[in-house]
N, C-alpha and C positions, 0 to 999 in steps of 0.2 A: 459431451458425447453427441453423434450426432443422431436426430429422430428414429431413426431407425434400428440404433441400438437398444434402445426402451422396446419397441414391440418384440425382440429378442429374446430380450430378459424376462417381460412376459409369460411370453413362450416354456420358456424355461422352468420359471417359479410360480405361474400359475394356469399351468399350460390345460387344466381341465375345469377350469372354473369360464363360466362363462365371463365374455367382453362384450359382447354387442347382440342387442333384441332390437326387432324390428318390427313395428305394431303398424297394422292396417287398417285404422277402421272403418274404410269404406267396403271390409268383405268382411266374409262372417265370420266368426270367434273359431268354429269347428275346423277353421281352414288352419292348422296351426302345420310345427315341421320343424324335429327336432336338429341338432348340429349335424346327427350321421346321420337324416336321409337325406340334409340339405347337401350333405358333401356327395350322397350317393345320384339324385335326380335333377342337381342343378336347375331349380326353379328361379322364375325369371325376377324382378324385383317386386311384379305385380300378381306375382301367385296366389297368395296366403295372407292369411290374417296377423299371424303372430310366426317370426323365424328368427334362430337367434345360432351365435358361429360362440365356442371356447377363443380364449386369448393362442391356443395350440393352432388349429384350423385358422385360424384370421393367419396366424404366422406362414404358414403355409400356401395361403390362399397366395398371399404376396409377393412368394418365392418363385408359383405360378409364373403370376404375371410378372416379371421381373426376367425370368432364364425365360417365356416368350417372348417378349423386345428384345431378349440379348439372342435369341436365334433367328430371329429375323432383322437382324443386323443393330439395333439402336445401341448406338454409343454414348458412356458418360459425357454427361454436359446436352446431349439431344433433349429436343421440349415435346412433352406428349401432355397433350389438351383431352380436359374431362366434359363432357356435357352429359350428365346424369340427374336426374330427381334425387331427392334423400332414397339412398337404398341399402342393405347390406354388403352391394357390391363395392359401393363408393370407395369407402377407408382402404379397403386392401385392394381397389386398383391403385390409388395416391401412393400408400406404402412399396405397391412390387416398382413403381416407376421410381421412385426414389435408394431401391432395393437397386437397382438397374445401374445405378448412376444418373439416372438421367433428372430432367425438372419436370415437375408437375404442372400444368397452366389449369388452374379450374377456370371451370368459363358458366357464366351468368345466363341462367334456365332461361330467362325473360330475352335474352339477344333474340333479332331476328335474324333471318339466313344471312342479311349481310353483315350485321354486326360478327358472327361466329366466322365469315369469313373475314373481313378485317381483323377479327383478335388473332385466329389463327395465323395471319400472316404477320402482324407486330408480331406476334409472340416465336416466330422463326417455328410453329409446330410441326414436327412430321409426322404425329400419332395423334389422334382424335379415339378416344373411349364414346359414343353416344348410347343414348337409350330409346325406348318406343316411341315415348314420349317428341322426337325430335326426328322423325322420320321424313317426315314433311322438308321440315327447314333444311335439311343435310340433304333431299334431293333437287333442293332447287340450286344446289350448287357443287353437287359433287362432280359434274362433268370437269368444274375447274379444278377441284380439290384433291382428285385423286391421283391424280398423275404423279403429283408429289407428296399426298399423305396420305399415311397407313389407317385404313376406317377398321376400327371392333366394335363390332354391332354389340351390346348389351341388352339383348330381349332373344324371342324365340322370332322365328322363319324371315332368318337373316337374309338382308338384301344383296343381289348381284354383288352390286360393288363394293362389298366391305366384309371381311371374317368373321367369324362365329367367335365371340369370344369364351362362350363356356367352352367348346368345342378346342378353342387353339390353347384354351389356361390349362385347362385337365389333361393332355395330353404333355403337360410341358413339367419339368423336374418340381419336385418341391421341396428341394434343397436350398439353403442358400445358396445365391451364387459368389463367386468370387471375386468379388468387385468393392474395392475400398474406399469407403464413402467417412470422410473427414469433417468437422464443423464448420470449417472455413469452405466446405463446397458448396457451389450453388444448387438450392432445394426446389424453390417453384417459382413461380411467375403469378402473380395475383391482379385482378383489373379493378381501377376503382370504381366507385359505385356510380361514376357520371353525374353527380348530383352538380358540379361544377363544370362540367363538359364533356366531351366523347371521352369512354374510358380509356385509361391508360394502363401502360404494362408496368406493375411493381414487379421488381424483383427479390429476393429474399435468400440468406445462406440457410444453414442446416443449424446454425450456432442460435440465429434467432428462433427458428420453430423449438429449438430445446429449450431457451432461457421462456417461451411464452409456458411449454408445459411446466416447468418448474416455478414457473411464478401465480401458473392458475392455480397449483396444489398449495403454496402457498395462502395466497388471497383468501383461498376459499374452504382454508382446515381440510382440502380432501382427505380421506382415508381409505382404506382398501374396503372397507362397511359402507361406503357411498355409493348412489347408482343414481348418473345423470342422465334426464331427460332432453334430450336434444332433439330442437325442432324446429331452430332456423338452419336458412339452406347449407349445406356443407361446402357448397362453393367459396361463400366466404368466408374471411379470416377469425368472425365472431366465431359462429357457431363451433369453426373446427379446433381453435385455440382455446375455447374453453372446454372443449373436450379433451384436450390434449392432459390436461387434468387428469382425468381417469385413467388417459395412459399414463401420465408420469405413477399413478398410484399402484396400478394393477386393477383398477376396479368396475363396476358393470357400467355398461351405458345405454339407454332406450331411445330407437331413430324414429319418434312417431311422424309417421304420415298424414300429417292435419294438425290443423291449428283452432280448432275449433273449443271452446269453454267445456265441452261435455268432454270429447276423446282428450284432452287436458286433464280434467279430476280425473278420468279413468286409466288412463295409465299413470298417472299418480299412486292411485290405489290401487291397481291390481297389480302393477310389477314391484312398489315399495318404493319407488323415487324419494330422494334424497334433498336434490339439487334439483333445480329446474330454473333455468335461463328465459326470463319472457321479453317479449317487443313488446312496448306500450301499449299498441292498439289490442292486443291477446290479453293485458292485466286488465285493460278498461272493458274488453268482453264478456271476460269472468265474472270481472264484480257487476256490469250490469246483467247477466245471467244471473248472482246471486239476489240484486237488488229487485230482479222481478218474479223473482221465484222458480223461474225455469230451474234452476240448479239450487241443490240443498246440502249444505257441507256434508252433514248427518246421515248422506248418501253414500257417501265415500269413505275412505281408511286412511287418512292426510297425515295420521299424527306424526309419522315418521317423516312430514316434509320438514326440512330445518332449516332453508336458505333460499327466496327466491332473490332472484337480483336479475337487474336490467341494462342495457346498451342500449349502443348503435344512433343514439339520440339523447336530447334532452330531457327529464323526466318529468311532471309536474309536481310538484310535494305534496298537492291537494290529494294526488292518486295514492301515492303511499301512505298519505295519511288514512284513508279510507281504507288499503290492504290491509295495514294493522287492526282493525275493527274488525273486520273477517277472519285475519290468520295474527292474533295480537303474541305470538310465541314466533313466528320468524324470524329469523334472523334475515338484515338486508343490506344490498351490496350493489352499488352503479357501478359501472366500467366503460371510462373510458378510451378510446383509441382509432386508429386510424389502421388502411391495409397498409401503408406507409410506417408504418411501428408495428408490424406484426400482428395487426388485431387490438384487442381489449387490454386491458391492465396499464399501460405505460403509467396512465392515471385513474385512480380508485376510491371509493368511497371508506372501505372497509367496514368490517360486518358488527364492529363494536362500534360505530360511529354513526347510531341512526340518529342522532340526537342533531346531526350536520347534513340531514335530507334537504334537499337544493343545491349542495353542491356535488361536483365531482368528485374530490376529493384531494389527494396527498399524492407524490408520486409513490409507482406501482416499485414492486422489488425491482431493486440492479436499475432503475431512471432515476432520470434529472429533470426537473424543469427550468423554465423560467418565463416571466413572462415579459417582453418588448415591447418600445413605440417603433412609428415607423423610420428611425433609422438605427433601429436592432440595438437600442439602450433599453436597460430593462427600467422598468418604472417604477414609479412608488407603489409601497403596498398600499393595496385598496384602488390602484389605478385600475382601469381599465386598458388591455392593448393587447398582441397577439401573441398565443400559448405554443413556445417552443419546448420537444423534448429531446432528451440525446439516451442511449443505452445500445445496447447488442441486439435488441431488435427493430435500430433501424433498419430501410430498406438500404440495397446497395448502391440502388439509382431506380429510375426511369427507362426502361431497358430501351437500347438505343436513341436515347432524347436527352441530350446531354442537357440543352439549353432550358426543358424543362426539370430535369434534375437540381441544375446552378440555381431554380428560383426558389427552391423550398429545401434546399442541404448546404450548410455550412458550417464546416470544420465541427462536422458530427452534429450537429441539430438539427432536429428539423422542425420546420417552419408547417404547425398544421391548419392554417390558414383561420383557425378559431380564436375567436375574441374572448377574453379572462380575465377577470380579476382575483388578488387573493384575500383571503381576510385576515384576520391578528393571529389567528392561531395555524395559518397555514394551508388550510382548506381553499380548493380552488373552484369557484364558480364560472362554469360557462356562458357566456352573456350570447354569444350568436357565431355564427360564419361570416369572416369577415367581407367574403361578398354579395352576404343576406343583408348585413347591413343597411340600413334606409336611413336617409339624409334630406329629411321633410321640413325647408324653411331654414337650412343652417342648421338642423338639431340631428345629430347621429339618435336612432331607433331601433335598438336592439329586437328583434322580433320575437327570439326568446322569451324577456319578457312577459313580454304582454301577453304572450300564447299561455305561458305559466300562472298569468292571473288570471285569464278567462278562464283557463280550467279549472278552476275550481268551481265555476258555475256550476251548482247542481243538475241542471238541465242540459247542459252542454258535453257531451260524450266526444268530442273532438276540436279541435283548432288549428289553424294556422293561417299567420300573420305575415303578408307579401308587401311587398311595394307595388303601390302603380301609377303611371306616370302623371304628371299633374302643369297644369302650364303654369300657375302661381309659384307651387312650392315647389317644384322640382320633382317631387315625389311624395303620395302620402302614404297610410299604414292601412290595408285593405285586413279584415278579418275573415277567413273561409273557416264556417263554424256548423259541423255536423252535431244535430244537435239528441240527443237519448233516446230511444225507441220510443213511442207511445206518448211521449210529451211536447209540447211546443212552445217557441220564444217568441217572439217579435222583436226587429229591431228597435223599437223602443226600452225594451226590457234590458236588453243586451246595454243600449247608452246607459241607459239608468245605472246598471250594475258598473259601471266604468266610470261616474264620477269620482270613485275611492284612486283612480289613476292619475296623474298629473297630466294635466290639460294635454302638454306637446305628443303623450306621447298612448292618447286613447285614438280609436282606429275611427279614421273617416268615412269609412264606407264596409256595411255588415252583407257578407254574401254567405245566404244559408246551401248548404252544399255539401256534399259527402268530400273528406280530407283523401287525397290522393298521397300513398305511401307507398315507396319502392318495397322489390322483396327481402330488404335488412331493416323493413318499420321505418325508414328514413320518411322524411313532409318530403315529397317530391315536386320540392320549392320551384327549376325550369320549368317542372309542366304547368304547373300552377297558374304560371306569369304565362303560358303562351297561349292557356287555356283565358283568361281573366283580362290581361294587360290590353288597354285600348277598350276595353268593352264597355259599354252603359249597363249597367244593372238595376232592374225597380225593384226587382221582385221585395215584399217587407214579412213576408211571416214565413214560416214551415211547419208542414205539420209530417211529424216522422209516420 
């Protein structure tokens, strides 16, 4: 069925139970606002401290926005671009565009004016959603913009050139509209995270956003007694596909605004969270808030958390080992994936399988893997080469870039540019990006790695492992190493600690430094190399 049947049925079957709370805790606890006076005073996304919509009103909200684009003309297959912060309005503007017929383009909080206008025009959009937050960026280009895309302002004392969007949704039916929307249609349009280069336009059907919520509920035992806490950005395909979960279940879901260790435990424990999905750098905040006493479990009401799990990157197993010390009743789960496969799951660790921390895991429900050399023969187990997967949530392409579609799709796999190996029992370890890869003297250098043994340095709260250029070897193995609040290393201690590594593949050069990461926790590896690469470094100690 396609996405948008699930928020229907919803509707339907638990149409007064709550679906979505939205926690703010940079305003104060009093500021709260229940479903009817949110539906009655349409407060903006930065109103309140606590606001939360029934699965009935979310359906609603949607239908909104949905018979709005369909009266100001948008027709099925038209692309209407989001630029929003996490907010309550998010999901049910995605849903009415998708209600429409039409595709959704979420678009990356972090782009500048020009990037939003480059996406916007790849991505063919005539409809841009923005928020407060992007007032700036959207008028240093709406002179060009307007002419041919429709702006809906998202906030209060909307600008000249773009509609009121509370103002044009509440006026607008909130009925379904009549508009038939099939699996096989095209759903949204997704950008990659540019960690490889300028981002590009995925495209995605309706059959993949269904097969990822029925494999999140899967993976993750959801139930309708679950209530996920989600707090990476919604723009991309993590956060929203492991939500999709909740949808496929009927059950709550909490949008905190902050990523902070404290507003963490606390909506943990005040709303009863369940599930909660962390980026590395948030589990390693937590536990060093717990290890310095700032944060005290014994504060909070945790007992009902039963699952954290992690993406969007590699993990270290030092760090989980250490979670289970704090939280030794979790259950835990990696997820794998790509916006090119729908998000998270294709490949997974599963939540009976902590005993297999380090690797990725097994393919996700409805995948295949395998893994190739470089003339697409798959290897021996226990080789090393690059992790191809095939299911229904590939993408359909590269939206208008054929020649970059032809380099990573063939006869349904796709090629996700990551390096792998399996081991005996099937489990799959991510060894690196294949064009992170460093080739120091003749010797391939997985960065992976090495970043995964530094961290377990006690004293080291962060890592990552670059290449930079070298006129002997071609390239050596640089370490950028953010090292724990209140404590200090030197790079003596650092060598010292890396004799346990095999000579080729300990780093030549130690730069103490805060780890630069995109907003999906990705090592934001180009910036890295353009910040570092060529540069003389002396600096030898840090003191945090």
């Amino acid at each position: 069925m396609p996405i948008t049947d699930l928020l229907e049925r919803n509707s339907k079957l638990y149409g007064d139970d709550v679906a979505l709370v939205e926690i703010n805790p940079e305003l104060k606890e009093e500021q709260r606002v229940t479903w009817k006076e949110y539906e009655l005073i349409q407060p903006t996304s930065t109103s309140f401290y606590r606001r939360q919509i029934t699965w009935h009103v979310f359906d609603e909200k949607a239908n909104r926005v949905a018979n709005m684009l369909i009266d100001r003309g948008i027709k099925p297959g038209q692309k209407c671009a989001i630029l929003l912060m996490n907010c309550l309005e998010w999901l049910p503007i995605y849903f009415g565009i998708l209600k429409a017929g039409a595709i959704a383009v979420p678009l990356n909080f972090r782009f500048t004016s020009e990037e939003i206008d480059y996406c916007l025009k790849a991505s063919d959009s005539d409809v841009l959603f923005y928020g407060p937050e992007f007032i700036g960026r959207i008028e240093e280009i709406a002179d060009k913009i307007k002419k041919t895309i429709l702006l809906y302002y998202v906030g209060d004392q909307t600008p000249s050139y773009a509609e009121d969007y509370f103002r044009q949704s509440s006026n607008s039916s909130s009925i379904a509209p009549l508009v038939l929307v099939e699996d096989t249609n095209q759903a949204a349009i997704y950008f990659s995270s540019g960690t490889t280069g300028f981002p590009k336009p995925i495209l995605l059907l309706h059959e993949a956003l269904s097969q990822s919520a029925q494999m999140e509920a899967i993976h993750h035992e959801t139930t309708r007694m679950d209530n996920f806490l989600c707090i990476p950005p919604l723009y991309h395909t993590g956060a929203k596909m492991h939500w999709f979960g909740s949808l496929y279940t009927g059950s709550r879901a909490v949008i905190l605004k902050g990523n902070s260790p404290e507003s963490i435990l606390s909506a943990v424990s005040n709303e009863r969270c369940t599930i909660v999905w962390l980026l590395v750098p948030w589990a390693q905040d937590i536990l060093a808030a717990l290890d310095s006493g700032k944060l005290r479990k014994e504060d909070y009401e945790l007992d009902q958390w039963r699952l954290m799990h992690i993406g969007a990157q590699p993990v270290p197993p030092s760090l989980i080992k250490r979670w289970f010390e704090y939280f030794p009743n979790h259950k835990y789960d990696t997820n794998y994936g790509l916006s090119e496969s729908t998000g998270p799951g294709c490949v997974h660790l599963g939540i009976n399988n902590s005993h297999k921390v380090g690797a990725i895991g097994v393919p996700g429900y409805n995948w295949k893997t395998k893994i190739v050399d470089e003339n697409n023969v798959p290897v021996t187990k226990g080789d090393v080469g690059e992790l191809c997967v095939k299911g229904k949530g590939v993408m359909v392409e590269y939206y208008h870039n054929p020649e970059a579609t032809a380099e990573v799709l063939e006869n349904g796999w796709l090629h996700t540019g990551d390096m792998a190996r399996e081991d005996e029992d099937g489990f799959i370890y991510l060894v690196d990006r294949k064009k992170d890869v460093i080739i120091s003297g003749g010797e391939n250098l997985y960065p992976v790695q090495i970043e995964s043994f530094l961290a377990s340095h006690p004293r080291i709260h962060d890592v990552a492992v670059i290449g930079l250029p070298d006129p002997r070897l071609g390239e050596i193995a640089a370490a950028i190493i953010q090292v724990r609040e209140g404590m200090t290393l030197t790079e003596q201690e650092v060598n010292q600690f890396c004799v346990d590594l095999p000579r080729y593949k300990r780093p030549r050069k130690i730069i103490f430094a805060d780890v630069i990461r995109n907003p999906t926790g990705k090592i934001d590896k180009p910036k890295l190399r353009e910040i570092y690469c060529g540069e003389r470094l002396v600096e030898k100690q840090y003191n945090s």
